[in-house]
C-alpha positions as CSV (number, residue, x, y, z in Angstrom):
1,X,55.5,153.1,218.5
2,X,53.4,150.3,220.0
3,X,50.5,148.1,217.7
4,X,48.1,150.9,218.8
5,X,50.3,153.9,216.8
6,X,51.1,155.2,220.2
7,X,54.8,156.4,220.8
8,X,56.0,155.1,223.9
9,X,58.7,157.4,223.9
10,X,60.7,157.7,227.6
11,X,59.6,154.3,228.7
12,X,62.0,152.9,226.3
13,X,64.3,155.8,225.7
14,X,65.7,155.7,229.0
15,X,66.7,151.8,229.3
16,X,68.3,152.3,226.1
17,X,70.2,154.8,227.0
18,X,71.3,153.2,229.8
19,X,72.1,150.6,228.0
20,X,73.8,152.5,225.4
21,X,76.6,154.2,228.2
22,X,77.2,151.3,230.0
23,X,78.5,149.9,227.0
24,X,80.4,152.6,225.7
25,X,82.0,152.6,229.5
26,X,83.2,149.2,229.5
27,X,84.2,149.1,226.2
28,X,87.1,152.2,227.3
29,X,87.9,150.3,230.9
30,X,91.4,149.7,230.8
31,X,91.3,146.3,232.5
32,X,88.5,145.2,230.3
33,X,90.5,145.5,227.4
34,X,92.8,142.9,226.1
35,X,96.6,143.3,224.4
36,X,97.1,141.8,221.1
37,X,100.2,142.4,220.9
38,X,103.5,143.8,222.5
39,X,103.7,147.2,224.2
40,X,105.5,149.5,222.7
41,X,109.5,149.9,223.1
42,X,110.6,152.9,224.5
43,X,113.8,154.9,223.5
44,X,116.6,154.4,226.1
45,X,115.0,150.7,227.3
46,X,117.8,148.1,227.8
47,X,118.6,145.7,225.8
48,X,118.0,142.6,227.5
49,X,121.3,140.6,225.2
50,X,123.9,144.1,224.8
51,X,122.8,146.4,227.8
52,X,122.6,149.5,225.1
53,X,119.4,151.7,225.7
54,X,117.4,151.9,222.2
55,X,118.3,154.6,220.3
56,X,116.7,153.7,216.9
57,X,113.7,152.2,217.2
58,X,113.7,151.7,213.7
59,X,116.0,148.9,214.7
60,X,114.4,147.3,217.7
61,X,112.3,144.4,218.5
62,X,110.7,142.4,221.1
63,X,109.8,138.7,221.9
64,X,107.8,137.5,224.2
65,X,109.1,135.0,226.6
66,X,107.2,133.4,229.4
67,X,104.6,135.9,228.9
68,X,106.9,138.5,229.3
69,X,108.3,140.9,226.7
70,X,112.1,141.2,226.5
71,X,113.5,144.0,224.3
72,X,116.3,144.4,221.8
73,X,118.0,147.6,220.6
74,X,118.7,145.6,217.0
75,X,117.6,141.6,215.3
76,X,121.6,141.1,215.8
77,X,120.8,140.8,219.4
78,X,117.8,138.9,219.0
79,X,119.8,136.9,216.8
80,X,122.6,136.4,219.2
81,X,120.4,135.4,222.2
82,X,117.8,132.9,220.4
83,X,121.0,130.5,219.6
84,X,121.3,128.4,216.7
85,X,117.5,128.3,216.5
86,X,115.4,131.5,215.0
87,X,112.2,132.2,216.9
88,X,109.7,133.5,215.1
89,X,106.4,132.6,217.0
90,X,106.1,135.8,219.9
91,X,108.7,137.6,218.3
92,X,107.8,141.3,217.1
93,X,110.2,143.1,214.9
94,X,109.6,147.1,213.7
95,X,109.0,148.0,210.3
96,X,112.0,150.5,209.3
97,X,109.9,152.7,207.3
98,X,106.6,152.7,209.6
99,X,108.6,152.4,213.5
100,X,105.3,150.0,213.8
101,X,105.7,146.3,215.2
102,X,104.7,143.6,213.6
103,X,104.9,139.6,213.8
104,X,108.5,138.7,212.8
105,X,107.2,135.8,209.9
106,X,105.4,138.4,208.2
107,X,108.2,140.8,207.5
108,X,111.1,141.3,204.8
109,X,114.8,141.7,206.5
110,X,117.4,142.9,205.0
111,X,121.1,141.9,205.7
112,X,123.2,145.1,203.6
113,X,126.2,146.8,204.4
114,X,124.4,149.9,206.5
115,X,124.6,151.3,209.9
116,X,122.6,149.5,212.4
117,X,122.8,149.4,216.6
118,X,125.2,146.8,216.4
119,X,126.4,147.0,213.0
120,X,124.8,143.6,211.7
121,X,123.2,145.5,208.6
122,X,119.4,144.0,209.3
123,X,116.4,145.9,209.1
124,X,113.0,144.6,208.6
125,X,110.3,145.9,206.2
126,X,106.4,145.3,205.8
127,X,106.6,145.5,202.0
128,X,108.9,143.5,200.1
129,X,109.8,146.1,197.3
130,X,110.6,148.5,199.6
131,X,113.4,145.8,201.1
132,X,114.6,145.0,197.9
133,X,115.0,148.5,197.1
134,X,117.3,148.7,200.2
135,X,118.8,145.9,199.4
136,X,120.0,146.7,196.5
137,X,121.3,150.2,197.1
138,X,123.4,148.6,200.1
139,X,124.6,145.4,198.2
140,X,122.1,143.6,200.3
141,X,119.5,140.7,200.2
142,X,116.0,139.7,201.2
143,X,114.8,137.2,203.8
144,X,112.4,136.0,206.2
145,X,113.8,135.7,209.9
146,X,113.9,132.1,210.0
147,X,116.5,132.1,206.9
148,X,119.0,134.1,208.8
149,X,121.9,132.5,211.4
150,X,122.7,134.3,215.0
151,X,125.8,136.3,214.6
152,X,129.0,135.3,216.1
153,X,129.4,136.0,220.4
154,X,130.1,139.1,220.8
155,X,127.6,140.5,218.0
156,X,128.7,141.9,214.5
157,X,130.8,145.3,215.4
C-alpha cells in the first residue's frame, strides 16, 4: 500500500519477483559458487605416494598442494611423503565413523594395532571419545597429526 491506502499491487510485484529469481539463479550457478574445501575422494583414485587405488575411504585423505589436491589411500602415506615435517595447514583427513573430511588439526588419530591400507594402524576421528574408545580396544593411543612421525620408506607393511 502507498500513503493514500492504495495497493499498488503489480507495479511492485513484478520487479520483485524478478528480483527474487535472479537471485535464486545465481545463487545455484556452478561457477558462481566457491569450494571451501577439498572435493571429494573417489574409490579406486591413486594414491599419489603408494600407487594403490582407494579402497577404504574411511582411511583416505587429501592435501592440498599448489592449489591442487593430491590424494592418499591411508595418513601412513601422507605421513611418508610430508617428510620429517607434519603438514597440517591444507591437509584434509576423513573421519572413520562419518567417511566426512575434515581439517587434519581438528581431528583425533589413532595409532592401534588394526587393519588399515598400509597397515600403519591410524585412523582419524571427529570426537575424541570415540578415538579413545578405539584406542583402547586396539592397545592404541590418541593424537593430533602434528604429534605423529612419517613412517619408515617403504610405509608400515
Amino acid at each position: 500500500m502507498n500513503r493514500d491506502g492504495r495497493w499498488r499491487g503489480p507495479a511492485i510485484a513484478a520487479p520483485l519477483a524478478t528480483a527474487l529469481v535472479t537471485a535464486l539463479a545465481l545463487s545455484g550457478t556452478p561457477g558462481c559458487a566457491h569450494r571451501t574445501g577439498p572435493p571429494a575422494i573417489s574409490r579406486g583414485t591413486p594414491c599419489v605416494t603408494c600407487g594403490m587405488g582407494v579402497e577404504d575411504p574411511r582411511f583416505a585423505c587429501e592435501r592440498n598442494a599448489d592449489g591442487r589436491f593430491k590424494v592418499y589411500d591411508s595418513i601412513e602415506c601422507l605421513l611418508q611423503e610430508a617428510g620429517p615435517a607434519v603438514p597440517t595447514a591444507g591437509v584434509y583427513l576423513t573421519d572413520y565413523d562419518q567417511g566426512t573430511l575434515h581439517p587434519a588439526d581438528s581431528l583425533w588419530i589413532v595409532k592401534g594395532a588394526f587393519p588399515t591400507p598400509m597397515g600403519g594402524g591410524l585412523a582419524a576421528f571427529v570426537s575424541r571419545a570415540a578415538a579413545e574408545e578405539v584406542a583402547s580396544r586396539t592397545e592404541g593411543r590418541v593424537g593430533r597429526l602434528a604429534e605423529l612421525t612419517p613412517p619408515p620408506s617403504g610405509g608400515e607393511r
